[in-house]
C-alpha positions in Angstrom: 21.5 16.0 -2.7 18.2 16.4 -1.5 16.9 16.5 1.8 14.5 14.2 1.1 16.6 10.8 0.8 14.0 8.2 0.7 10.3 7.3 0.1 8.5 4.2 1.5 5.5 3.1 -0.6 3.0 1.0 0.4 1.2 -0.7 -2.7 -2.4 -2.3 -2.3 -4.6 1.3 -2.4 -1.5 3.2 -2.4 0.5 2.6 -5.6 -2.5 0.9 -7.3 -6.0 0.1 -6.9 -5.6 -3.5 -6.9 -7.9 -4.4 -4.0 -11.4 -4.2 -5.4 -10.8 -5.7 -8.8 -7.8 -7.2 -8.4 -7.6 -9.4 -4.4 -11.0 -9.5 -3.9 -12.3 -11.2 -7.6 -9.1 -13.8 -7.1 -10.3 -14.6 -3.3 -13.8 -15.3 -4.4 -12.6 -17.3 -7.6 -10.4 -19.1 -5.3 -13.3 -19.8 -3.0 -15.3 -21.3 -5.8 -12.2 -23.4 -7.0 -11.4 -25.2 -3.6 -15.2 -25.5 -2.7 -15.3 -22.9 0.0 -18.7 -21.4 1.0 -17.8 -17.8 1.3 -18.2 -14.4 -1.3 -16.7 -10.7 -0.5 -19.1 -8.0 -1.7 -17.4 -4.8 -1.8 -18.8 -3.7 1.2 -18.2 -6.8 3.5 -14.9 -6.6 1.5 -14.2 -3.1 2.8 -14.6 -4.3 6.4 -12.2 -6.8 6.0 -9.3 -4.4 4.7 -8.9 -3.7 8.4 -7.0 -7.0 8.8 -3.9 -7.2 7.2 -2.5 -9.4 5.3 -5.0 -12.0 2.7 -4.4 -15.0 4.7 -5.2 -13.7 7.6 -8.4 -12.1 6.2 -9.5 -15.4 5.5 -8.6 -17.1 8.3 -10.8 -14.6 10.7 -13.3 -14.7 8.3 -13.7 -17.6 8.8 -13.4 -18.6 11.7 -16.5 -15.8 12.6 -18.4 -18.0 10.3 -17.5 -20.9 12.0 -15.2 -22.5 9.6 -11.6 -23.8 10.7 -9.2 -24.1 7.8 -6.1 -25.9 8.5 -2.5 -24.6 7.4 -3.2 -26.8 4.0 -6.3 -25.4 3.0 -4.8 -21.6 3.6 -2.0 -22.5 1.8 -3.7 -24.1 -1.2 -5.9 -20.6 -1.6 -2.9 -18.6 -1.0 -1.4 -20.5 -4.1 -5.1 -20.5 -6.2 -5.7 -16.9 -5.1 -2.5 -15.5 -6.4 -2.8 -17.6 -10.1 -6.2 -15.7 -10.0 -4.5 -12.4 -9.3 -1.6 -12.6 -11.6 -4.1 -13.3 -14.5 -6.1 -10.0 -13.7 -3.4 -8.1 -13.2 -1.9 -9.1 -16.8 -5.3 -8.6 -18.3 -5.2 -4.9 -17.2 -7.8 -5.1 -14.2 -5.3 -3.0 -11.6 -4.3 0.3 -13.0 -2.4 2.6 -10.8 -3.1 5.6 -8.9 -3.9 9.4 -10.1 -0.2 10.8 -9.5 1.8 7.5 -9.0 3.6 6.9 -12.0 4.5 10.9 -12.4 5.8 10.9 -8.9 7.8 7.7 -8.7 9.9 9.0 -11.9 10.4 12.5 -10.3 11.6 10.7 -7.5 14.1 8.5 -9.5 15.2 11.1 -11.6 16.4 13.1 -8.4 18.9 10.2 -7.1 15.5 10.0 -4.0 15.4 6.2 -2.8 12.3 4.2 -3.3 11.2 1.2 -1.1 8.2 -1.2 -1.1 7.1 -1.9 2.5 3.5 -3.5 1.9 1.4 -6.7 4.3 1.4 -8.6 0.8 3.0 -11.6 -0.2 6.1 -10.9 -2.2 4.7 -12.6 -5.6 1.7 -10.6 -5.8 4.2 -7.5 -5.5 6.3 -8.8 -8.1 3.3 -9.7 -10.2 2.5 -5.9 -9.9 5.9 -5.1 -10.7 6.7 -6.9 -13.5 3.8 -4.8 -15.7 5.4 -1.7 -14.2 8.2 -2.5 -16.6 8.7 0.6 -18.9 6.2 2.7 -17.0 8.1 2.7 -13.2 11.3 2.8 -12.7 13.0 -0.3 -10.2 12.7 -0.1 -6.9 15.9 0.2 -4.5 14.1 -2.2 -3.0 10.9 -4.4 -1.1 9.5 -5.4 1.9 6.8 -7.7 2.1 5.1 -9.7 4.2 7.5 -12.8 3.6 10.5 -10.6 5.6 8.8 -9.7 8.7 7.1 -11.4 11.6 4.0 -9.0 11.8 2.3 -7.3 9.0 1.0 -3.6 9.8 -0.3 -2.4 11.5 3.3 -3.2 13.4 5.6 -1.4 12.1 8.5 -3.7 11.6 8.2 -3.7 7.9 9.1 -0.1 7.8 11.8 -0.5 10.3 13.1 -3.0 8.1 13.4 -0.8 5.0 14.8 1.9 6.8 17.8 0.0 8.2 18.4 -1.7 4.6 18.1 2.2 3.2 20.3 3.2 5.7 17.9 6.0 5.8 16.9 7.9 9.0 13.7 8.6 9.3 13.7 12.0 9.7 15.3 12.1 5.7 12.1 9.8 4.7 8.2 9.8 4.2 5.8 7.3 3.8 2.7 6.9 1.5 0.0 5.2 2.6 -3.7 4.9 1.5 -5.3 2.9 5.4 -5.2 2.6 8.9 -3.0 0.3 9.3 -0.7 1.2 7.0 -0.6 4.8 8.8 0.0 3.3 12.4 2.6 1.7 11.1 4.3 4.3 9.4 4.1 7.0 12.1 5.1 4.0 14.8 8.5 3.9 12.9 8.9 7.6 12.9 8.1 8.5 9.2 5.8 11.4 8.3 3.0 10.1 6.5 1.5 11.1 3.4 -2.0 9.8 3.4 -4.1 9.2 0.0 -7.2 7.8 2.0 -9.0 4.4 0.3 -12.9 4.7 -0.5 -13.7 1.8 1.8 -11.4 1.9 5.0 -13.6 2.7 7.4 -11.2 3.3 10.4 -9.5 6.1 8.7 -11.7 9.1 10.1 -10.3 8.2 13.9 -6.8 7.9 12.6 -6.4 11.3 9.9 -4.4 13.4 12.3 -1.6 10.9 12.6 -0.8 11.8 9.0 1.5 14.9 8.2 -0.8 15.4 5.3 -3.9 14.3 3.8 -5.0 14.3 0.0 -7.7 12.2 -2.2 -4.8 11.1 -4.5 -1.3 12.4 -5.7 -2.5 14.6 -8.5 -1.7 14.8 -12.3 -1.7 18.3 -14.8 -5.2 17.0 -15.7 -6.6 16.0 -12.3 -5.0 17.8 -9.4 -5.7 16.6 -5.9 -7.4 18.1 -3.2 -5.8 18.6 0.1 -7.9 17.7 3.5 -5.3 18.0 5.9 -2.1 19.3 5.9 0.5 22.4 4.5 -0.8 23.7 1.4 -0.3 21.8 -2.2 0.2 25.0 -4.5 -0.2 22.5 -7.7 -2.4 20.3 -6.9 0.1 17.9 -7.0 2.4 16.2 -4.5 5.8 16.7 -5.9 9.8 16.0 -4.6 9.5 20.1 -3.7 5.8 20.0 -1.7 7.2 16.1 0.0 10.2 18.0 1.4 8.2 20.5 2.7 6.7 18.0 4.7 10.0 17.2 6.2 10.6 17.4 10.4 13.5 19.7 9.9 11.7 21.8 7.4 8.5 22.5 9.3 8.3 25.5 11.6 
C-alpha cells in the first residue's frame, strides 16, 4: 500500500479550466436571459474569483452595484446559468488541465483514493464529470457545495471528505489552483499542492501556505515548472514526487 492514501481535488482551475470559458460566458448569458444589467470581463471576472461560490458572486456583485435580488431571482439564474454551462461544457469549451488526466489515472491505478471537495454546485460537477467518462476514472467520491454549510475558504468541505475517506490527513494532499481553496486545505490539515490560476490575485500573499508550488501538473511534452517547493526531477507531479511531499516523509 502506499503511503499516500488519498487525494482531494478541487475542480474549477484545478481539474479544469472551466472558469473563463465555461462559468463566466453562462453567467453573462444568464444575465441577458433574465434581463439583468450586469457583464463579467475577464478581468472584473478575475476579481470576483475571490468569492466563492457562483451565487454568492452574484449576490455581492450586486448588491455593490446596488441591486437586491431576492432568493427567486438567484435561484432562477442558478437554474439558467447552469443550462448555459452544461451546453459549453458538452460543446468542448472546458478542457482540463496540463497533467490532470495522467495523474488521476496513476493515482487510480495505485489503489490512491480520489475525492472532489469543490464551492460548486453539485450538477455543474457532475456536468463536468459525465464528459470525463472514458478519459477519468470515477471518483471515490464528491463534495460540493450542496453538503456543507460554508464554501472555502472554510474548510468544512475538506473535513468532510476526509471523514467519508476515512483518511487522516497526514496520509492525504490536496490540489488546489486559489486562495481560497488553499486556506481551506491547509485549515483541515492537508499539504497542499498548489497549481496557481492566471487571475487570482490573492495568491502572492498566500504561496507559502502551500507545501509546493507549480504552473501546472506537467505532461512528457510540457513539463511543469516548480516555484516553490522540494524539487520535481520530471517535471511532472507524479504518485512518487506527491509522497514526497508527505509530513512523515519530509526531514
Amino acid at each position: 500500500m502506499t503511503a499516500l492514501r488519498a487525494v482531494f481535488w478541487d475542480v474549477d482551475g484545478t481539474l479544469a479550466d472551466t472558469e473563463m470559458e465555461g462559468h463566466r460566458p453562462a453567467f453573462n448569458q444568464a444575465f441577458r436571459d433574465l434581463g439583468l444589467p450586469f457583464h463579467w470581463n475577464k478581468e472584473l471576472y478575475s476579481e470576483l474569483l475571490s468569492i466563492a461560490g457562483g451565487i454568492p458572486r452574484v449576490s455581492i456583485y450586486a448588491k455593490d452595484q446596488g441591486i437586491s435580488l431576492t432568493e427567486h431571482q438567484l435561484n432562477r439564474l442558478r437554474d439558467v446559468k447552469r443550462e448555459h454551462y452544461f451546453s459549453r461544457v458538452r460543446e468542448g469549451h472546458v478542457r482540463w488541465r496540463t497533467g490532470v488526466v495522467r495523474l488521476v489515472n496513476e493515482l487510480h491505478d495505485h489503489d490512491v483514493q480520489q475525492w472532489i471537495v469543490t464551492s460548486s454546485g453539485g450538477p455543474s460537477v457532475q456536468a463536468l464529470l459525465h464528459q470525463a467518462k472514458g478519459v477519468l476514472p470515477d471518483f471515490d467520491g464528491v463534495v460540493t457545495s450542496d453538503d456543507v454549510a460554508r464554501g472555502k475558504p472554510s474548510s468544512d468541505g475538506y473535513c468532510l471528505a476526509l471523514k467519508r475517506s476515512g483518511v487522516d490527513s497526514s496520509c492525504g494532499i490536496a490540489i488546489e489552483d486559489s486562495a481560497v481553496g488553499l486556506k481551506a486545505a491547509t485549515t483541515a490539515g492537508l499539504p497542499c499542492v498548489l497549481t496557481p490560476s492566471p487571475w487570482d490575485l490573492d495568491l502572492s500573499d498566500s504561496c507559502d501556505l502551500a507545501t509546493a508550488v507549480l504552473n501546472h501538473l506537467g505532461d512528457q511534452n510540457n513539463p511543469s515548472l516548480l516555484q516553490q517547493g522540494p524539487p520535481c526531477l520530471d517535471g511532472m507531479v507524479t504518485l512518487n514526487y506527491m509522497e514526497s511531499l508527505l509530513p512523515h516523509s519530509r526531514p
